[in-house]
BAFI-3210 file (N, C-alpha, C; in Angstrom, 3 decimals, decimal comma, padded with zeros to 6 digits):
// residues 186
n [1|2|3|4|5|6|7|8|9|10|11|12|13|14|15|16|17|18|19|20|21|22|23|24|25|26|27|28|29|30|31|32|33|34|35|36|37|38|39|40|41|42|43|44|45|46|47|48|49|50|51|52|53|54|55|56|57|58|59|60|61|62|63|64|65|66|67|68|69|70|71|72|73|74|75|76|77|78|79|80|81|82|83|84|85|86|87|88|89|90|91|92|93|94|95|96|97|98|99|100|101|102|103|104|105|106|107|108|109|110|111|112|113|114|115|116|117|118|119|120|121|122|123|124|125|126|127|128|129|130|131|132|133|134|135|136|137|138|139|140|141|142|143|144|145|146|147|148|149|150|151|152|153|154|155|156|157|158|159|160|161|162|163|164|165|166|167|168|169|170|171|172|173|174|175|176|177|178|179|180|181|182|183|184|185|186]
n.u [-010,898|-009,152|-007,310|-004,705|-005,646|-007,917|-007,311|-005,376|-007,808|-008,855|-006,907|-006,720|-007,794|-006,054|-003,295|-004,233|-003,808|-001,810|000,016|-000,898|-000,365|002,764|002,569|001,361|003,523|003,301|004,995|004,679|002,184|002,356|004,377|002,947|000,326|002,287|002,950|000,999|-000,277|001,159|-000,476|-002,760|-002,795|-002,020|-004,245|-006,409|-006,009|-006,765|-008,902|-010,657|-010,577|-008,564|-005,522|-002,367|000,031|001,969|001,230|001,545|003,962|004,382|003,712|005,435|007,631|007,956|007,564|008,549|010,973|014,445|018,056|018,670|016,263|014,426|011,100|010,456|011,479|009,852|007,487|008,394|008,293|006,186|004,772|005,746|005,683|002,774|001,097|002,735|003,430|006,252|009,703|011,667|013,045|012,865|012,557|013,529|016,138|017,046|017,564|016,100|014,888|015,258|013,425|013,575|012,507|011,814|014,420|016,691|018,963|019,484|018,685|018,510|018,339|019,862|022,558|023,316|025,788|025,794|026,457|024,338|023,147|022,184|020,683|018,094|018,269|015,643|013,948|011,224|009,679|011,152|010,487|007,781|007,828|009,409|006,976|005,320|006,794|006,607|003,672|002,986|004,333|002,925|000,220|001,263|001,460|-000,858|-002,365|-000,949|-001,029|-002,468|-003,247|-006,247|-007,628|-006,830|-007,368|-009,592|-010,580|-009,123|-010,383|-013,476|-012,454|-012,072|-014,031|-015,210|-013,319|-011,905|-013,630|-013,276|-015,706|-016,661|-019,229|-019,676|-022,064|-024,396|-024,596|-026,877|-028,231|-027,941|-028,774|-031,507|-032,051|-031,706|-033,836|-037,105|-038,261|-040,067|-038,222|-036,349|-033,888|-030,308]
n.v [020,796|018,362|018,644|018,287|017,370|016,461|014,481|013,079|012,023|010,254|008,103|007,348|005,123|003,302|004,338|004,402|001,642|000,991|002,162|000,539|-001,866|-001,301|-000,686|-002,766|-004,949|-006,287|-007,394|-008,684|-007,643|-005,150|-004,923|-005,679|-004,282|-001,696|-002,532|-002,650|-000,269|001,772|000,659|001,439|004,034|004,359|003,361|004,824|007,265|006,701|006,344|004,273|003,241|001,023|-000,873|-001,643|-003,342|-001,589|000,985|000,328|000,743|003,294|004,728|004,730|005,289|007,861|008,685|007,123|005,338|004,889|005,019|002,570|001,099|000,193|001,130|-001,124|-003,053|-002,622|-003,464|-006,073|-006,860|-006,477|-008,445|-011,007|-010,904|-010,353|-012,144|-014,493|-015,215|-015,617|-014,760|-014,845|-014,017|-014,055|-012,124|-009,200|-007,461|-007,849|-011,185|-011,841|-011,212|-009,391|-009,168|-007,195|-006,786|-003,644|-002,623|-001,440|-001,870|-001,066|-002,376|-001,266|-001,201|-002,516|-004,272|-007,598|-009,824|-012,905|-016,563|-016,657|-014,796|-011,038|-009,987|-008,103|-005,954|-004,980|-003,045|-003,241|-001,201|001,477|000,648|001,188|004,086|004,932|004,550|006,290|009,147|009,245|008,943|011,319|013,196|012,572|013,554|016,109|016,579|016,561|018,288|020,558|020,396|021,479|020,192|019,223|016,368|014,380|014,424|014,774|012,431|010,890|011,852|011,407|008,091|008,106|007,694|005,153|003,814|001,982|002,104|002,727|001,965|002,840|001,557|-001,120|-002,263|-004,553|-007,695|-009,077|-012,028|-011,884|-009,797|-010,372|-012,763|-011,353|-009,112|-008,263|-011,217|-013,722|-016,515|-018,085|-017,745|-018,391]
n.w [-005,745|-004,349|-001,202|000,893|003,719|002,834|001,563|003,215|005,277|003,159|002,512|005,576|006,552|005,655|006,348|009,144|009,992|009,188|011,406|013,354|013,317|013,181|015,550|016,805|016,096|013,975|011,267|008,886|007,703|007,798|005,497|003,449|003,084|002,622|000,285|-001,556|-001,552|-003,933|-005,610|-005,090|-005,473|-007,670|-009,302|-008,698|-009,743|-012,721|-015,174|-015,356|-012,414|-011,877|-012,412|-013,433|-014,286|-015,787|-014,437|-012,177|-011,924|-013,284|-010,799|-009,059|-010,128|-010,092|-007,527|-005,614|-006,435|-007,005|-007,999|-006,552|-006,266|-008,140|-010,614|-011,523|-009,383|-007,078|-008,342|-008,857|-006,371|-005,034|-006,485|-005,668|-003,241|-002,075|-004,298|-004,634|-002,146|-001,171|-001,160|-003,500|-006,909|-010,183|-011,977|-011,765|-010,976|-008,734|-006,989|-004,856|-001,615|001,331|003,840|006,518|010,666|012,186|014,372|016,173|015,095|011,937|009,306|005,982|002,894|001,751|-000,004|-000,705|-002,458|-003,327|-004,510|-005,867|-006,753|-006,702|-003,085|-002,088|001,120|003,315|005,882|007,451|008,412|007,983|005,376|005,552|005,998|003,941|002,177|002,963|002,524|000,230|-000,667|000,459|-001,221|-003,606|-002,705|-002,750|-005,269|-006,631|-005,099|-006,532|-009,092|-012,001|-014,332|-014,883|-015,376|-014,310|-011,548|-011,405|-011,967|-009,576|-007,226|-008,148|-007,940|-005,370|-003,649|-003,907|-002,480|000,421|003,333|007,035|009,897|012,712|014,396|013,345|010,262|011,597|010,709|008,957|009,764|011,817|013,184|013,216|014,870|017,515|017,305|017,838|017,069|016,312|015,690|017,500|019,553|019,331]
ca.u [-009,527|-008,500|-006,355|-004,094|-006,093|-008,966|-006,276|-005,246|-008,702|-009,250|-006,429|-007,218|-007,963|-004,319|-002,711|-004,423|-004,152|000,082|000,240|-001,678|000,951|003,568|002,373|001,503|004,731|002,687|005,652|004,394|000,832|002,549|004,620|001,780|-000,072|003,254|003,282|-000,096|-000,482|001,005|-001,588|-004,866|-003,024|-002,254|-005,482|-007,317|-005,927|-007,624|-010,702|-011,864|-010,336|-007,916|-004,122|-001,665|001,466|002,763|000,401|002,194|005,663|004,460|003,473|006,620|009,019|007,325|007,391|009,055|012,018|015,533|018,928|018,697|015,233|013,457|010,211|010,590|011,702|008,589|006,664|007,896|008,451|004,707|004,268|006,037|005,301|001,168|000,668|003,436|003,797|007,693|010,539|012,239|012,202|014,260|012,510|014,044|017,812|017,369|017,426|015,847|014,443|014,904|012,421|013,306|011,402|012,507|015,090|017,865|020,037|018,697|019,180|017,386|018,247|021,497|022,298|024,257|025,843|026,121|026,813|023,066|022,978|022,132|019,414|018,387|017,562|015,454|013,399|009,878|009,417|011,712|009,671|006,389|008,011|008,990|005,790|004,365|007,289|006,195|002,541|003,091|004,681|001,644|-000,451|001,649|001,397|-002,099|-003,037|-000,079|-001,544|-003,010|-003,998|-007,535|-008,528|-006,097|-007,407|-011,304|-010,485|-009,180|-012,201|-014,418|-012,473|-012,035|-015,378|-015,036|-011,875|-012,451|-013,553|-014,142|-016,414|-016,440|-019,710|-019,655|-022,845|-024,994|-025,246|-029,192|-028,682|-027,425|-030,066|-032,902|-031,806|-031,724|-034,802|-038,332|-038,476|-040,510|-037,602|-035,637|-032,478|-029,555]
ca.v [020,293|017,594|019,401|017,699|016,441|015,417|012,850|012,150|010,955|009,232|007,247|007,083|003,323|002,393|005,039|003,882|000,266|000,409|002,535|-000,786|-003,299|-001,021|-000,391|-004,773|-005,255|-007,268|-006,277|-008,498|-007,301|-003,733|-005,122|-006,209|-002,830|-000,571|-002,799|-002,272|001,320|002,277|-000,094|001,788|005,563|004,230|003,056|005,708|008,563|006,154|006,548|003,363|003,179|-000,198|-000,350|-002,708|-003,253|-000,794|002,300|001,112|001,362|004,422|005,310|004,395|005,935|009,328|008,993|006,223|004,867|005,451|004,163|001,243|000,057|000,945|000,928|-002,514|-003,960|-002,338|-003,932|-007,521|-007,152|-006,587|-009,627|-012,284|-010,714|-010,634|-012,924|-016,064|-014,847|-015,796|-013,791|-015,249|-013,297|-014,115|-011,288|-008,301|-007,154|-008,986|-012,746|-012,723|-010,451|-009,873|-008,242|-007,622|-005,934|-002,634|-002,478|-000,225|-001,816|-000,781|-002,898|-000,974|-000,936|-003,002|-004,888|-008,554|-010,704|-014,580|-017,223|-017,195|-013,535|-009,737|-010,110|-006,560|-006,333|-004,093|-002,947|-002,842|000,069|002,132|001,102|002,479|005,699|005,765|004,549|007,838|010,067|008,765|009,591|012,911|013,563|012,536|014,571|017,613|016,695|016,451|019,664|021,666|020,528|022,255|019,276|018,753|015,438|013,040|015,371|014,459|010,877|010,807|012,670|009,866|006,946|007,773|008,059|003,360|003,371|001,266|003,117|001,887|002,622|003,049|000,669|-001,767|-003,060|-005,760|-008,881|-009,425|-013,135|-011,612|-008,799|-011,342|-013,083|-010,208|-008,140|-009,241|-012,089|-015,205|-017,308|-018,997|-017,097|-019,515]
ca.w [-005,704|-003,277|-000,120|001,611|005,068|002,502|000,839|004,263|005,441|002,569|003,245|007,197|007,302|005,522|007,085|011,143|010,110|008,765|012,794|014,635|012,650|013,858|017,254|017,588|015,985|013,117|010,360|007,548|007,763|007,244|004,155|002,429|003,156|001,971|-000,973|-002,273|-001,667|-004,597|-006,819|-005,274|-005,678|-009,479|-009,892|-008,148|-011,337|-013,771|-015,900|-014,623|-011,394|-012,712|-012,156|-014,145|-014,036|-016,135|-013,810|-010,533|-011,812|-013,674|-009,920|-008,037|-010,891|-010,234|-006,252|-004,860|-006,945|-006,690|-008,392|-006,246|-006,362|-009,754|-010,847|-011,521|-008,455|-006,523|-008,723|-008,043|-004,597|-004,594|-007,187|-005,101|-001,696|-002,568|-004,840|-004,761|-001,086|-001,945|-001,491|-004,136|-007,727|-011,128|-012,945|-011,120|-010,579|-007,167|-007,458|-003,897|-001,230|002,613|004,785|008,603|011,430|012,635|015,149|017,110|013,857|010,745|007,589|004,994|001,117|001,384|-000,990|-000,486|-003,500|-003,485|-005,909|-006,413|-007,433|-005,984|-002,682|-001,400|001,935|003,582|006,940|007,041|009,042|006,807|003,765|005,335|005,994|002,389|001,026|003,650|002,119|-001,644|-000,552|000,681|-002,611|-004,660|-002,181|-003,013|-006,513|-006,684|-004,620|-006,827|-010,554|-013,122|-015,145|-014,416|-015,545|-013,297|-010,243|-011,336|-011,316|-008,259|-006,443|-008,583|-007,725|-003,932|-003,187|-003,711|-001,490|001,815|004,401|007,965|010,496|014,312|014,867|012,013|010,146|011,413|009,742|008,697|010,347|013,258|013,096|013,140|016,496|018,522|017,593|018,536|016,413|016,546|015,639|018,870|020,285|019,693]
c.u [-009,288|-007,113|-005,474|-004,927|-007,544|-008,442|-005,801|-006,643|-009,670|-008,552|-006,203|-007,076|-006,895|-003,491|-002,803|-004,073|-002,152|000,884|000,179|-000,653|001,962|003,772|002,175|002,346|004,162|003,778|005,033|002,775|001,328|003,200|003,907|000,922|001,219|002,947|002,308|-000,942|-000,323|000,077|-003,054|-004,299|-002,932|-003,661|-006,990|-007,003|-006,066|-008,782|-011,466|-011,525|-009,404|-006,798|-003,823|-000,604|002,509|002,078|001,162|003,635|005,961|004,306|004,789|007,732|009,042|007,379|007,997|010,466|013,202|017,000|018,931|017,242|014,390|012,316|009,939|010,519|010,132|008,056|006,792|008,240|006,738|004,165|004,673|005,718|003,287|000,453|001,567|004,033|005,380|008,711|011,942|012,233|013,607|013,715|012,970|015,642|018,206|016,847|016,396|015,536|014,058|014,431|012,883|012,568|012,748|013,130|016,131|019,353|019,769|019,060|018,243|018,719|020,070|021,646|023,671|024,330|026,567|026,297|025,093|022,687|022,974|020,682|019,316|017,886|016,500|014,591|012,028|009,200|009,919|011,001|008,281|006,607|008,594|008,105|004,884|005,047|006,660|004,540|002,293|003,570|004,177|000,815|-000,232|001,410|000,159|-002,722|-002,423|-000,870|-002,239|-003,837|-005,302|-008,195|-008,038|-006,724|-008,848|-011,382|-010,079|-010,192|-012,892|-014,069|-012,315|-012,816|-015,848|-014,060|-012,418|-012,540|-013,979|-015,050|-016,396|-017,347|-019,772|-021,084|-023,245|-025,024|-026,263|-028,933|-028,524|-028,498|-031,492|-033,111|-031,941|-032,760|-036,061|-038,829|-039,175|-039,474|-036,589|-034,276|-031,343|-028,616]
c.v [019,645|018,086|018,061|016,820|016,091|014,005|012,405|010,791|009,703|008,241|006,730|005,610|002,443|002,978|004,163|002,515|000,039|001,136|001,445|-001,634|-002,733|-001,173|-002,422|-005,433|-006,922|-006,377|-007,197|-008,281|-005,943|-003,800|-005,173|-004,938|-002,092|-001,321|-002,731|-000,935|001,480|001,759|000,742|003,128|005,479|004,065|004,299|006,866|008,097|006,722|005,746|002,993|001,525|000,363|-001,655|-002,686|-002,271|001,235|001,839|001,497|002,643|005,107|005,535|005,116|007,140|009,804|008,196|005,443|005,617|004,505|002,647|000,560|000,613|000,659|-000,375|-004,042|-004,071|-003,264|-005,575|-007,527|-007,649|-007,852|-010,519|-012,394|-011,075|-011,655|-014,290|-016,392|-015,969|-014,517|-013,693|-014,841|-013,940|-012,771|-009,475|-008,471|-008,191|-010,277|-012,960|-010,492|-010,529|-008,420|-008,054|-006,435|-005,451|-003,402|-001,235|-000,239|-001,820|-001,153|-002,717|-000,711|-001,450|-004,116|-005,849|-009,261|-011,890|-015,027|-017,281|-015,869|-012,179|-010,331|-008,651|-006,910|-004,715|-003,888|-002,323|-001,611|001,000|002,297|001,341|003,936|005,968|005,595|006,215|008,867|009,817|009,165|011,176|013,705|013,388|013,509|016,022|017,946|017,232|018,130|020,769|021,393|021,333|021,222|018,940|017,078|013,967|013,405|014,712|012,996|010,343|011,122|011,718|009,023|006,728|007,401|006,338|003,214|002,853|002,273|002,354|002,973|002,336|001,539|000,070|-001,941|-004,218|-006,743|-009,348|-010,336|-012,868|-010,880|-009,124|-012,509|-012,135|-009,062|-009,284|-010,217|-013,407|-016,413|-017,066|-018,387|-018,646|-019,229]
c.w [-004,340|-002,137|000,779|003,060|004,251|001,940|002,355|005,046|004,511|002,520|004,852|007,002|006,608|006,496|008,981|011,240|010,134|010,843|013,802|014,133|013,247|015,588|017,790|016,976|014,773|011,594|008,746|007,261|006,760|006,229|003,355|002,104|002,080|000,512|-002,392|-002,657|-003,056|-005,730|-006,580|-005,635|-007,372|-010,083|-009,742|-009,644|-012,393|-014,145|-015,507|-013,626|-011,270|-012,533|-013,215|-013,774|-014,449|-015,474|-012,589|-010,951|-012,279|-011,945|-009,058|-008,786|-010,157|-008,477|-005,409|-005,351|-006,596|-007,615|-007,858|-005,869|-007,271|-009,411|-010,630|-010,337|-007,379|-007,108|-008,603|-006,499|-004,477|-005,531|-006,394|-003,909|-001,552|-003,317|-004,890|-002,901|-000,559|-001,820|-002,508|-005,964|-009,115|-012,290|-012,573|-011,247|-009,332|-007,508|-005,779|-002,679|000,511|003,187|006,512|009,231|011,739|013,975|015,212|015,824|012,996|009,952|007,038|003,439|001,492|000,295|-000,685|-001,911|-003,096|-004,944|-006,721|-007,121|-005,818|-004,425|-001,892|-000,285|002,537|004,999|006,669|007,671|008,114|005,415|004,221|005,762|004,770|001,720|001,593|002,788|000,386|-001,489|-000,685|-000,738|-003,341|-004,121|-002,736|-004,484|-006,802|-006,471|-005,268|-008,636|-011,432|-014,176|-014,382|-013,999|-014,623|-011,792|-010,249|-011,191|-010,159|-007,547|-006,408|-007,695|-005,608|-003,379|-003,097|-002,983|-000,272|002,661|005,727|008,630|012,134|014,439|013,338|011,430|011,143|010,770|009,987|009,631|011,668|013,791|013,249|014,282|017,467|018,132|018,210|017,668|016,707|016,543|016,922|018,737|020,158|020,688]
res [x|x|x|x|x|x|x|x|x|x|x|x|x|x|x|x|x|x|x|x|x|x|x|x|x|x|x|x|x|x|x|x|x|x|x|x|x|x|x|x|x|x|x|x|x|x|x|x|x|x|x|x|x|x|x|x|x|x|x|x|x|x|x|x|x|x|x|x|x|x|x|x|x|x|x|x|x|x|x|x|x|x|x|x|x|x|x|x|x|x|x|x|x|x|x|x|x|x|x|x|x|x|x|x|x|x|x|x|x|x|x|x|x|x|x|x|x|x|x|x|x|x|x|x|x|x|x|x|x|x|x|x|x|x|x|x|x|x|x|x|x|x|x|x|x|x|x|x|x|x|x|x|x|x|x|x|x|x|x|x|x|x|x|x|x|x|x|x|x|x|x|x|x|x|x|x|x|x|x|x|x|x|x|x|x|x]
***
């Protein structure tokens, strides 16, 4: 059974990476991160390690939603933000979608109406401490279950999750300049 600081270091390299965006004040690096999380923890309690559309909002109902941002919305935030990289949406409640970097004045989950419709706004710092609080709450899930078989797929599918590493690989071409090679040092 998966414990709590083994789900932490298996997320380690989102987790250290959404800290370095914070800490170099890179906030849509860390949007893009919060917004994909919940697609690898959906995909990770698969059989084949595969998410869809209807597994993240099943993910976000269950850990991250709230009266004012459904399943739904998660799910195009992360469609227009990732893929039309657009903050502009007509298939959501929100016609439109504003992101700002943390500050001392916090605009998170407000919600403005124009003639053009609803646009929520929100702070990107704020939403990686609820994608952490929405983690922690799968974590707990996970390590509190009884159902077996969502628990064994996880285990499986972590074991493909990115992982980094302190000294990286070599690249062969690189690897073949710098040993004792006959071929000429460029």
């Amino acid at each position: 059974m998966p414990t709590r600081p083994i789900l932490e270091q298996t997320f380690k390299v989102y987790f250290d990476e959404m800290t370095r965006c914070v800490d170099g004040k890179c906030y849509w690096a860390l949007l893009h991160i919060v917004l994909v999380l919940p697609d690898i923890c959906a995909a990770m309690e698969t059989d084949n390690g595969d998410t869809s559309p209807s597994k993240y909002q099943n993910w976000c109902k269950r850990y991250l939603a709230d009266k004012l941002i459904k399943p739904g919305d998660w799910y195009r935030m992360r469609c227009v933000i990732l893929h039309q990289g657009r903050t502009l949406d007509n298939k959501s409640q929100y016609s439109a979608f504003s992101f700002g970097q943390p500050s001392a004045a916090v605009v998170h989950r407000c919600v403005k109406e124009d003639g053009h419709g609803k646009m929520l706004q929100l702070d990107v710092g704020e939403m990686a401490k609820d994608i952490r609080t929405a983690m922690n709450k799968w974590f707990d899930s996970i390590e509190k279950t009884e159902r077996l078989h969502p628990v064994e797929n996880i285990v499986r599918n972590s074991t493909a999750l990115v992982r980094s590493h302190d000294k990286p690989a070599m690249p062969i071409a690189f690897q073949m300049f710098t040993t004792s090679s006959p071929w000429p040092r460029p």
